[in-house]
N, CA and C atoms as an extended XYZ file, in Angstrom:
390
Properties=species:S:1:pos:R:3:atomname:S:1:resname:S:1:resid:I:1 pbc="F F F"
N        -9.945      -12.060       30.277 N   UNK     1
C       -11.035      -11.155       30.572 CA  UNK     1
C       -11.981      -11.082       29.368 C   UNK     1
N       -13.323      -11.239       29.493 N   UNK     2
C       -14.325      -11.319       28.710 CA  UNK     2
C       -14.581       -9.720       28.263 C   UNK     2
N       -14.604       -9.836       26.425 N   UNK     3
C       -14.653       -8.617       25.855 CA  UNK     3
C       -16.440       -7.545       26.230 C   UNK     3
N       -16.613       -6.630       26.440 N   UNK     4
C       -17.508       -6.171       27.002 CA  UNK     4
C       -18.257       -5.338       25.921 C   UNK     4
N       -17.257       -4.823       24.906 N   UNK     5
C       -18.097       -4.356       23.745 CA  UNK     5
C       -17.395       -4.186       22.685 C   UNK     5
N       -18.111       -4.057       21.722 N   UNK     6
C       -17.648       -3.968       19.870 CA  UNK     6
C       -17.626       -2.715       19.534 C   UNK     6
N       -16.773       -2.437       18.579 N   UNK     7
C       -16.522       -1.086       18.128 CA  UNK     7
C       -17.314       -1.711       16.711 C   UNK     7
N       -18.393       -0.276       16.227 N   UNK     8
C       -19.186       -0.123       15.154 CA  UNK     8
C       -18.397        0.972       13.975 C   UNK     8
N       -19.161        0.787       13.234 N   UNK     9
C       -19.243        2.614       12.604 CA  UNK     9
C       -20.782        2.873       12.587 C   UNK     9
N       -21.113        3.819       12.959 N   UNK    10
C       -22.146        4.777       12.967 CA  UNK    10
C       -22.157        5.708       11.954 C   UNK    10
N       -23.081        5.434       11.298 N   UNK    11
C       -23.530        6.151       10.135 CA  UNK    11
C       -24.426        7.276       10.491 C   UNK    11
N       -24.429        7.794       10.871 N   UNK    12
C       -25.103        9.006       11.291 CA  UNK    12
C       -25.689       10.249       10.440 C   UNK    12
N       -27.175        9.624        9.809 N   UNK    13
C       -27.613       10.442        8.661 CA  UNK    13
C       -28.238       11.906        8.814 C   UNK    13
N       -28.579       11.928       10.018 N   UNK    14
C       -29.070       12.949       10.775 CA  UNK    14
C       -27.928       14.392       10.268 C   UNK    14
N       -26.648       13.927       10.709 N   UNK    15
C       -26.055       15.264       11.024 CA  UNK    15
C       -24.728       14.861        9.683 C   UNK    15
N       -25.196       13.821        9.286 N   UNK    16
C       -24.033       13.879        7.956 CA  UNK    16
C       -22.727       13.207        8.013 C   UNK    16
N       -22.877       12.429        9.127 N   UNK    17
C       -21.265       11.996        9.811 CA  UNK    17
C       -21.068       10.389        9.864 C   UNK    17
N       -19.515       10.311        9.764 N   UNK    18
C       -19.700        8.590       10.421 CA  UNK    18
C       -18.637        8.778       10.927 C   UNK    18
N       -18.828        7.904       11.851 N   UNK    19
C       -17.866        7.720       13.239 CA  UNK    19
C       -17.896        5.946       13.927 C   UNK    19
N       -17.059        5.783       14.936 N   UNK    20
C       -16.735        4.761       14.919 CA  UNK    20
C       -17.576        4.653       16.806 C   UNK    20
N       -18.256        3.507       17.002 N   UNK    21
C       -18.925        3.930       18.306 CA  UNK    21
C       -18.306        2.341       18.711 C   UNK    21
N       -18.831        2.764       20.281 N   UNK    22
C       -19.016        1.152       20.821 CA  UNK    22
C       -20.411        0.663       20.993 C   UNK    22
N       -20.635       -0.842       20.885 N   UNK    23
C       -21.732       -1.220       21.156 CA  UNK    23
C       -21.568       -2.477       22.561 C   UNK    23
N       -22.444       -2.227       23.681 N   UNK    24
C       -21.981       -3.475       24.302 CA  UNK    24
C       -22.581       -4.905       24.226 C   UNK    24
N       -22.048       -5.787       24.650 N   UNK    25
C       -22.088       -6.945       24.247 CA  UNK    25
C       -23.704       -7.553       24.721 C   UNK    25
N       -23.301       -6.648       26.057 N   UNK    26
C       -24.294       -7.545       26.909 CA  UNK    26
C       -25.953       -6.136       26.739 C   UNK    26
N       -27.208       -7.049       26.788 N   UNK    27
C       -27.806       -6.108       26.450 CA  UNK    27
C       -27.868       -5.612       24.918 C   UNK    27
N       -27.142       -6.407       24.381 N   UNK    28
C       -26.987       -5.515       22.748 CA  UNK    28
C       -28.048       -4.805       21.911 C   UNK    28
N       -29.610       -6.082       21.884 N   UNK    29
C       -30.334       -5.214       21.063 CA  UNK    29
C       -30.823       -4.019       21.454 C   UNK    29
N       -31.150       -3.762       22.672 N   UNK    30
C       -31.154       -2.705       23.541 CA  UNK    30
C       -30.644       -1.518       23.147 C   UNK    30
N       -28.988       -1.839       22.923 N   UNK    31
C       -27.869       -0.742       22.956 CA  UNK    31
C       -27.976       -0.454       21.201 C   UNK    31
N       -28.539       -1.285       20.266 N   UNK    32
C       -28.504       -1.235       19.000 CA  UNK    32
C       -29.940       -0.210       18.802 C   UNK    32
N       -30.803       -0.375       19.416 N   UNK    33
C       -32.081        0.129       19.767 CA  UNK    33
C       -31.562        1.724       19.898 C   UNK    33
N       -31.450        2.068       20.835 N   UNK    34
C       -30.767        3.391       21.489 CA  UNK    34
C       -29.865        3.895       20.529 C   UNK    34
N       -28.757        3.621       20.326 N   UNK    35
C       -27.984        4.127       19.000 CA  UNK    35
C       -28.888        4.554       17.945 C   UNK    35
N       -29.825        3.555       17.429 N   UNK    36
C       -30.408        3.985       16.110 CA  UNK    36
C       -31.434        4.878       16.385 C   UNK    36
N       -32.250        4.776       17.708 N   UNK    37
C       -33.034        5.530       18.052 CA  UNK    37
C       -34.760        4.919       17.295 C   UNK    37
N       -34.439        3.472       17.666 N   UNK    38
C       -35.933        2.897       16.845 CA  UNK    38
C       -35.897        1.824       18.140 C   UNK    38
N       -37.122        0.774       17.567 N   UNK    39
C       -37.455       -0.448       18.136 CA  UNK    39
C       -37.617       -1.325       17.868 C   UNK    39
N       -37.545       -1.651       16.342 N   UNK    40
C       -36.993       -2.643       15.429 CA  UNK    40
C       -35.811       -2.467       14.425 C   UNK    40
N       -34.814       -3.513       14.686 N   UNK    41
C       -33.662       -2.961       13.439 CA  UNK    41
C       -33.647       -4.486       12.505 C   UNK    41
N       -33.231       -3.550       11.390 N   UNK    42
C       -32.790       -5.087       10.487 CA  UNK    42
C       -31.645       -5.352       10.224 C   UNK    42
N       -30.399       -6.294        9.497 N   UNK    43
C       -29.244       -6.756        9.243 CA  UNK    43
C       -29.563       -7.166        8.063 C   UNK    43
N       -28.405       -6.362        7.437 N   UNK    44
C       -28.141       -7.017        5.429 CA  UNK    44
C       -26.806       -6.996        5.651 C   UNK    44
N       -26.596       -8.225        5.038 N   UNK    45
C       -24.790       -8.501        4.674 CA  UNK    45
C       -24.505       -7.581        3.802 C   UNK    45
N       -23.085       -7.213        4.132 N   UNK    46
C       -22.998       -6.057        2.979 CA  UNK    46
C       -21.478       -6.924        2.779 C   UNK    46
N       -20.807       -7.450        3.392 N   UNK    47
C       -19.610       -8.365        2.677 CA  UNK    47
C       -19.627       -9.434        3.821 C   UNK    47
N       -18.782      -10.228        3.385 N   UNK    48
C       -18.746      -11.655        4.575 CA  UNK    48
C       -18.462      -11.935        5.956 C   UNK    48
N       -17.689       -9.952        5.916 N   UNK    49
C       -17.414       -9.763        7.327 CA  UNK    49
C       -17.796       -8.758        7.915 C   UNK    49
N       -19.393       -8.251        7.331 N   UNK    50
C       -19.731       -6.994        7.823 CA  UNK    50
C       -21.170       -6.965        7.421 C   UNK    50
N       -21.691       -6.321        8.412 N   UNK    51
C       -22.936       -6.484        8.278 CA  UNK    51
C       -24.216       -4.952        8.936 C   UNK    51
N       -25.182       -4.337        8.167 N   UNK    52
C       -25.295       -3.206        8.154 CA  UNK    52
C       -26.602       -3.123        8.761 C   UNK    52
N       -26.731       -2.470        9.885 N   UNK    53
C       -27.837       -2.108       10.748 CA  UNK    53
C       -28.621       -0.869       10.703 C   UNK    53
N       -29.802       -1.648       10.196 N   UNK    54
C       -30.611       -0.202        9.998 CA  UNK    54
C       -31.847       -0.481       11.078 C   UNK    54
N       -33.188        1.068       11.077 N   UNK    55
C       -34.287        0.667       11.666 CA  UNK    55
C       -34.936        0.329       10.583 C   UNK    55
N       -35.627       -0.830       11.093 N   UNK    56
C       -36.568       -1.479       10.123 CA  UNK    56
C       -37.526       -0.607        9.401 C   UNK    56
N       -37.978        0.630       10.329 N   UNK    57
C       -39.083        1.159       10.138 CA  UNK    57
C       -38.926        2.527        9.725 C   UNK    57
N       -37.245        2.665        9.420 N   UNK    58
C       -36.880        4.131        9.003 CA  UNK    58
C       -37.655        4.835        7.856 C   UNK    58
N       -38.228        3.961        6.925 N   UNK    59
C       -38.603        4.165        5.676 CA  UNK    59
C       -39.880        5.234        6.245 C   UNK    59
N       -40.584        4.881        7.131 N   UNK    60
C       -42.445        5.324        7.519 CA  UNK    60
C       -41.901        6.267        8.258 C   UNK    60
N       -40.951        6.616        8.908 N   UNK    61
C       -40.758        7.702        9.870 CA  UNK    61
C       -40.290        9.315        8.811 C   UNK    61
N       -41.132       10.111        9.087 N   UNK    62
C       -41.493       11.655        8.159 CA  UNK    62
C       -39.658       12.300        8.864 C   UNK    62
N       -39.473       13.030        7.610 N   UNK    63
C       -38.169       13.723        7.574 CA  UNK    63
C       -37.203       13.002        7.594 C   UNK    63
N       -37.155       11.572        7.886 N   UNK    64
C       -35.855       10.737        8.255 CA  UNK    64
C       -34.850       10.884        7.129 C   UNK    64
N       -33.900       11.319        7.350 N   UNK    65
C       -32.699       11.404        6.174 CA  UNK    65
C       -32.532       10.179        5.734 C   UNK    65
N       -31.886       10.310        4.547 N   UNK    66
C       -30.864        8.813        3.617 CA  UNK    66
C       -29.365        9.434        3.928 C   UNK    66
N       -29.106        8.012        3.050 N   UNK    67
C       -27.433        7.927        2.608 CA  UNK    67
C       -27.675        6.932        1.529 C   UNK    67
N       -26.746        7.230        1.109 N   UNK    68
C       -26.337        6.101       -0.408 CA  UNK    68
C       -24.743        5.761       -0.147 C   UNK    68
N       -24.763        4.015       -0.151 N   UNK    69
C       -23.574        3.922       -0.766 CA  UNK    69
C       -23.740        2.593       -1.347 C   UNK    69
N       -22.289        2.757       -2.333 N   UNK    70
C       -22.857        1.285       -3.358 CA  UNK    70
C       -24.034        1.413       -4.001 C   UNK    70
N       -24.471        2.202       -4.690 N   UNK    71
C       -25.254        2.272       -4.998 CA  UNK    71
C       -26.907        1.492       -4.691 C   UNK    71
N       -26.764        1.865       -3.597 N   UNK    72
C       -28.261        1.423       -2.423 CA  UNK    72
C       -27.938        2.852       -1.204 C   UNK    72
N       -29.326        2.981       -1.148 N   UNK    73
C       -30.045        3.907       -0.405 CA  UNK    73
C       -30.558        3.287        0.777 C   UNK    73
N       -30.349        3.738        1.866 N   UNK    74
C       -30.987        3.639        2.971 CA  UNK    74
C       -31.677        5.135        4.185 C   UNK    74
N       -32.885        4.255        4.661 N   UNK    75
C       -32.971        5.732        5.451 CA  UNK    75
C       -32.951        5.418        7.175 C   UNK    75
N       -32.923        6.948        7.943 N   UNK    76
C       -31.841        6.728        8.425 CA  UNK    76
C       -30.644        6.627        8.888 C   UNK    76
N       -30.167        6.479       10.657 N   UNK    77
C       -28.966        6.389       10.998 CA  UNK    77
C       -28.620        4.646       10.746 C   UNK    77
N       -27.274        4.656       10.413 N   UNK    78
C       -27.304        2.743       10.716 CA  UNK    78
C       -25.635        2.834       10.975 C   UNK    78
N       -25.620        0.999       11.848 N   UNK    79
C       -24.252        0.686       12.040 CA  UNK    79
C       -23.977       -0.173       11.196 C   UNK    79
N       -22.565       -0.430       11.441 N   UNK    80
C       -21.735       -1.400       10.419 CA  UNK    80
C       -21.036       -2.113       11.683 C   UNK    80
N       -21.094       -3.569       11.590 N   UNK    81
C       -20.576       -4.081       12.463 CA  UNK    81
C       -19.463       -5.164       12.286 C   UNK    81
N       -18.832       -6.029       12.458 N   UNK    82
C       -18.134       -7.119       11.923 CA  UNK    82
C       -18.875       -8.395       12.214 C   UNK    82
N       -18.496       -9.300       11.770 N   UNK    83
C       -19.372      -10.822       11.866 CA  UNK    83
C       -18.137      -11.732       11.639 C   UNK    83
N       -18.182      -12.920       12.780 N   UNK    84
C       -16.338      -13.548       13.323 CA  UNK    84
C       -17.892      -14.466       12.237 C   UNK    84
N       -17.134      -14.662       11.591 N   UNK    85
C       -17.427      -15.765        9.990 CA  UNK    85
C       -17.837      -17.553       10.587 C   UNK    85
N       -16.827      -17.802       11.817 N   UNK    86
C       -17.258      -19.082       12.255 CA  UNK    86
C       -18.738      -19.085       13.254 C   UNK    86
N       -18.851      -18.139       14.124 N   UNK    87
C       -19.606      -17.925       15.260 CA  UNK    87
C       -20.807      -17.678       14.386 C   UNK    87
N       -20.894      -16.223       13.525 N   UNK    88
C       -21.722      -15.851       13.187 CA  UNK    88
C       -22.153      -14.421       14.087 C   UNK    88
N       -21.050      -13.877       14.877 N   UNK    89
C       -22.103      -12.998       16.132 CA  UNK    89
C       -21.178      -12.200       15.507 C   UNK    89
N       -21.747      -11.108       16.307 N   UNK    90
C       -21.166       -9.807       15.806 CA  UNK    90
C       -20.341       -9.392       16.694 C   UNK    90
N       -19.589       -8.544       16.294 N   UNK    91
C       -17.300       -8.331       16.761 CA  UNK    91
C       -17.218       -7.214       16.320 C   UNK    91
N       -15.804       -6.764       16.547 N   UNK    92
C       -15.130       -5.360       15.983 CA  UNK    92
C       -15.007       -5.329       14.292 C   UNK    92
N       -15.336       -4.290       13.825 N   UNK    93
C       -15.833       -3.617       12.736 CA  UNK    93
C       -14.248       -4.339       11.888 C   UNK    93
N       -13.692       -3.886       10.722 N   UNK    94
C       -12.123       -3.827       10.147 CA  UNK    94
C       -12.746       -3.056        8.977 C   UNK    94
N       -13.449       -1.712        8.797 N   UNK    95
C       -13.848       -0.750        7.693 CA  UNK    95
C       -12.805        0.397        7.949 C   UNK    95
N       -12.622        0.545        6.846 N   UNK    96
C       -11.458        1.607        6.829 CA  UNK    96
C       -12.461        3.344        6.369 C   UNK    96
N       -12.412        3.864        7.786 N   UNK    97
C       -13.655        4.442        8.459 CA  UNK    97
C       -13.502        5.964        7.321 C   UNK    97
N       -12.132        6.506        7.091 N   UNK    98
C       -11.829        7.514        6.044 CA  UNK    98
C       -12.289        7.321        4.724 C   UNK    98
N       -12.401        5.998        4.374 N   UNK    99
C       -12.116        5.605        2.714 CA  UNK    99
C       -14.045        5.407        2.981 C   UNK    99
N       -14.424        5.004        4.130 N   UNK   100
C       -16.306        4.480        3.882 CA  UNK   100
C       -16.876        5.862        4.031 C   UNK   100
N       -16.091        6.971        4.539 N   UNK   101
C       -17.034        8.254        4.417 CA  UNK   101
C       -16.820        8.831        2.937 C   UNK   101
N       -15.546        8.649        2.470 N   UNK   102
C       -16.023        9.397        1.404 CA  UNK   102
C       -16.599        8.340        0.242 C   UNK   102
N       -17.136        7.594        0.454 N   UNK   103
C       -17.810        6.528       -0.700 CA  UNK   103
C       -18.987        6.936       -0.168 C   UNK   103
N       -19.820        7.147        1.158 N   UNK   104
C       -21.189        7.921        1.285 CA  UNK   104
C       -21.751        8.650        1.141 C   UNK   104
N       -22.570        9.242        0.104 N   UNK   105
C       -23.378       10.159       -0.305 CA  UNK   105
C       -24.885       10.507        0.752 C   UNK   105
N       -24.555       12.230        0.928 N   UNK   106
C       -25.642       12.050        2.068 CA  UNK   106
C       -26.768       13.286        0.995 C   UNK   106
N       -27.792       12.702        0.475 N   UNK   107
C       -28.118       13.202       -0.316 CA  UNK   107
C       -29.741       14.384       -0.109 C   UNK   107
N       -29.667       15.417       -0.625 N   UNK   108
C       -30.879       16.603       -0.244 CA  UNK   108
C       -32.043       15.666        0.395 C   UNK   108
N       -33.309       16.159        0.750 N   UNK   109
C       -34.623       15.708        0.644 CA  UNK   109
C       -35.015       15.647       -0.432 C   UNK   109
N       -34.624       16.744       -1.826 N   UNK   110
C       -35.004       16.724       -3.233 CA  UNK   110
C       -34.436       15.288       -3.942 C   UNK   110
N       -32.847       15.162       -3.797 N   UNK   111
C       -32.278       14.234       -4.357 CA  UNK   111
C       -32.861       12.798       -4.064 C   UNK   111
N       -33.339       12.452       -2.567 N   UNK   112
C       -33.929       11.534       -2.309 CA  UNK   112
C       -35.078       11.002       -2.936 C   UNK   112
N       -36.039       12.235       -3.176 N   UNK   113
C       -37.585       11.542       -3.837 CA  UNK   113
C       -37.209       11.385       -5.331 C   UNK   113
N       -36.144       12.334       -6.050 N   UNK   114
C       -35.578       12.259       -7.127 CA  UNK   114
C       -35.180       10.441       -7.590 C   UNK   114
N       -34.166       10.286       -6.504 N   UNK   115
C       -33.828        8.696       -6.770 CA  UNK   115
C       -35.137        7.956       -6.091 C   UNK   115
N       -35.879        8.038       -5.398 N   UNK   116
C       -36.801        7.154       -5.302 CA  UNK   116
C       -37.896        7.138       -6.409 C   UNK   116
N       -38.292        8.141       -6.797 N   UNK   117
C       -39.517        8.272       -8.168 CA  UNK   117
C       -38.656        7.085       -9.107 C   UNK   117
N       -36.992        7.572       -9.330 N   UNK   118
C       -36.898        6.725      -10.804 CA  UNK   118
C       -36.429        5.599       -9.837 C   UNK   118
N       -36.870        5.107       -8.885 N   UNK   119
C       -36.524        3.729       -8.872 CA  UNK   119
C       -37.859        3.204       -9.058 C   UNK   119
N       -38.796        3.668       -8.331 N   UNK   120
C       -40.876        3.231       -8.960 CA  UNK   120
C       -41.001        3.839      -10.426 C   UNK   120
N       -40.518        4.603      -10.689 N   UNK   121
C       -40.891        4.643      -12.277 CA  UNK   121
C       -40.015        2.993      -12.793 C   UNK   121
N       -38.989        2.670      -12.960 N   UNK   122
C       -38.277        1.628      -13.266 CA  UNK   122
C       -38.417        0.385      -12.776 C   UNK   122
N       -39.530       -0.051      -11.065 N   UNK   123
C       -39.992       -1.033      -10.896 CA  UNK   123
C       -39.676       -1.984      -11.463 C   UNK   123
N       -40.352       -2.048      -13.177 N   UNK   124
C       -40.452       -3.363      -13.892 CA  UNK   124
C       -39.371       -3.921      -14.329 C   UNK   124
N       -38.388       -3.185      -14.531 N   UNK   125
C       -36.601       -3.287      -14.791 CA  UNK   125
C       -36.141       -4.032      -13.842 C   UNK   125
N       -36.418       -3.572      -12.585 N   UNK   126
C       -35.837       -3.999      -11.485 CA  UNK   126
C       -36.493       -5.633      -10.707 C   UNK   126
N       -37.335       -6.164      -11.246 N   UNK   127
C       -38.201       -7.696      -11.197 CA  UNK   127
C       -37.549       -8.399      -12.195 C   UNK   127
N       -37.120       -9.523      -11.796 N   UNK   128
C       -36.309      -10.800      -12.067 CA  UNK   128
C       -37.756      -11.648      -12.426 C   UNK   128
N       -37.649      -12.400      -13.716 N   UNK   129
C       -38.598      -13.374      -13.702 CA  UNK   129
C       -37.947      -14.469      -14.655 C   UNK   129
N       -38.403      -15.760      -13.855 N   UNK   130
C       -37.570      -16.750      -14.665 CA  UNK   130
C       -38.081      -17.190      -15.947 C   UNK   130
């Protein structure tokens, strides 16, 4: 029997939470759409078998919360999904869902412009030139 959907984690910046959702297979960007509550999302590898879904456009949308983890900020709800390493498609999550909430920092509206000022004050730090 053909698998019908993937279990995520849902990062849920809105209300402070992460939880573990399903996404279905069929229809996906759709269902990735709806979850995040946008109409463009993007994908950054965050390890070889996981991969982190945000809205592209969370940044321009007024009030949208962050999270920090690993020291990177995103804004925004986003998922975490798994990636089968040969295929390349996306599968059931293997994040150990207790140990990734408390490594997430869900940080004020103050704390946010706080870390964003010193990341544009520091710009030039942060440019690689060969």
């Amino acid at each position: 029997m053909e698998k019908l959907a993937d279990k995520a984690v849902f990062i849920d910046a809105h209300n402070q939470s992460v939880s573990e959702v399903e996404i279905p297979r069929e229809e996906r960007l759709q269902a990735l759409y709806k979850q995040l509550g946008c109409t463009i999302v993007e994908r950054t590898t965050i390890d070889p078998n996981h991969d982190l879904i945000i809205d592209e456009e969370g940044l321009f949308k007024q009030d949208n919360p962050a999270f920090a983890i690993g020291g990177y900020m995103f804004v925004g709800d986003a998922l975490i999904m798994g990636v089968d390493i040969e295929s390349g498609e996306w599968t059931d999550h293997e994040i150990d869902i207790e140990g990734l909430s408390a490594a997430i920092i869900f940080p004020s509206e103050e704390q946010t412009r706080e870390i964003f000022n010193r990341s544009q004050d520091n710009q030039e730090e942060n440019i690689v030139v060969d």
